[in-house]
C-alpha positions as CSV (number, residue, x, y, z in Angstrom):
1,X,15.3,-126.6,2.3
2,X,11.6,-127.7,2.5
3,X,10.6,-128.6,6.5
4,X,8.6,-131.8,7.0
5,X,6.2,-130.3,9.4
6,X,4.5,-133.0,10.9
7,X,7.7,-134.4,11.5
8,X,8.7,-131.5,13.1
9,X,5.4,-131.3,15.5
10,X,5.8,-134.9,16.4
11,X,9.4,-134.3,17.6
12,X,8.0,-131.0,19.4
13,X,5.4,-132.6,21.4
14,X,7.3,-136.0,22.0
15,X,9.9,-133.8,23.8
16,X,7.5,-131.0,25.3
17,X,5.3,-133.4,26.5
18,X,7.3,-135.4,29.2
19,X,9.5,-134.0,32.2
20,X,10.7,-131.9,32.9
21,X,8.3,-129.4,30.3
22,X,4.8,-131.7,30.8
23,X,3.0,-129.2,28.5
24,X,-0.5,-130.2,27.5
25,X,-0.7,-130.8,23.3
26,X,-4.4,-130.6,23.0
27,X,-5.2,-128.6,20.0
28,X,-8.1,-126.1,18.9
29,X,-9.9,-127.8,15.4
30,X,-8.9,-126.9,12.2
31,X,-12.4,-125.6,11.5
32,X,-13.4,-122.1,11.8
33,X,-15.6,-122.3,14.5
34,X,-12.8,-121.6,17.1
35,X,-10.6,-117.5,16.8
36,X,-7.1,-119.7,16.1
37,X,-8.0,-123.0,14.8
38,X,-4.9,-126.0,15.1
39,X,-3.2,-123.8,17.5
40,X,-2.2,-125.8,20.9
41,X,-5.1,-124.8,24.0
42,X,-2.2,-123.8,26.3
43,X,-0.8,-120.8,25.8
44,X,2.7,-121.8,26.9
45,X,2.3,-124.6,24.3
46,X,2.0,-122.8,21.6
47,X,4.8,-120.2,22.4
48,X,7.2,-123.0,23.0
49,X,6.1,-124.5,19.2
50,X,6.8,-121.0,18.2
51,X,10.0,-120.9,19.3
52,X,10.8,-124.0,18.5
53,X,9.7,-123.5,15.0
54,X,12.2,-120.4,14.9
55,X,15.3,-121.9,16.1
56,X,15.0,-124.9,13.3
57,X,14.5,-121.9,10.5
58,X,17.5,-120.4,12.7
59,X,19.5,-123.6,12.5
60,X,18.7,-124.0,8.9
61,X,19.9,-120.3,8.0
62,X,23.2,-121.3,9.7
63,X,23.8,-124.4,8.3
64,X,22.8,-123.4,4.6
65,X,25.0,-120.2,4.7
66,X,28.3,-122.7,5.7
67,X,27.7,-125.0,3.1
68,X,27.7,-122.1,0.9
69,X,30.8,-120.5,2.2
70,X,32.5,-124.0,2.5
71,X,31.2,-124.5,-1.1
72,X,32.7,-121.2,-2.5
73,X,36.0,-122.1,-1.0
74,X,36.9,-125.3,-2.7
């Protein structure tokens, strides 16, 4: 399963950005004038989008191996 990520990101920071997280979303450019360029400014930003990217590839695992083992069974 292919993940949309920009809709994934806009979920992220709609969510991470209010109370009770408030996390800043300013981003370093995409250019290579900056070490780690698109990467959130706040440290805590980006290991939340981190995380939050691994629990969806998590969640995904899960749900793809049921659907196989619900698929096998019928």
């Amino acid at each position: 399963m292919e993940i949309n990520m920009n809709f994934l990101r806009e979920a992220f920071e709609r969510e991470f950005s209010q109370s009770p997280f408030d996390l800043p979303m300013a981003r370093w450019p995409n250019d290579d004038k900056v070490s780690w360029p698109g990467t959130y400014q706040n440290y805590p930003t980006q290991l939340a989008w981190d995380a939050y990217q691994a629990g969806v590839q998590v969640a995904i695992r899960h749900l793809t191996e049921q659907n196989e083992q619900r698929d096998s069974h019928e």
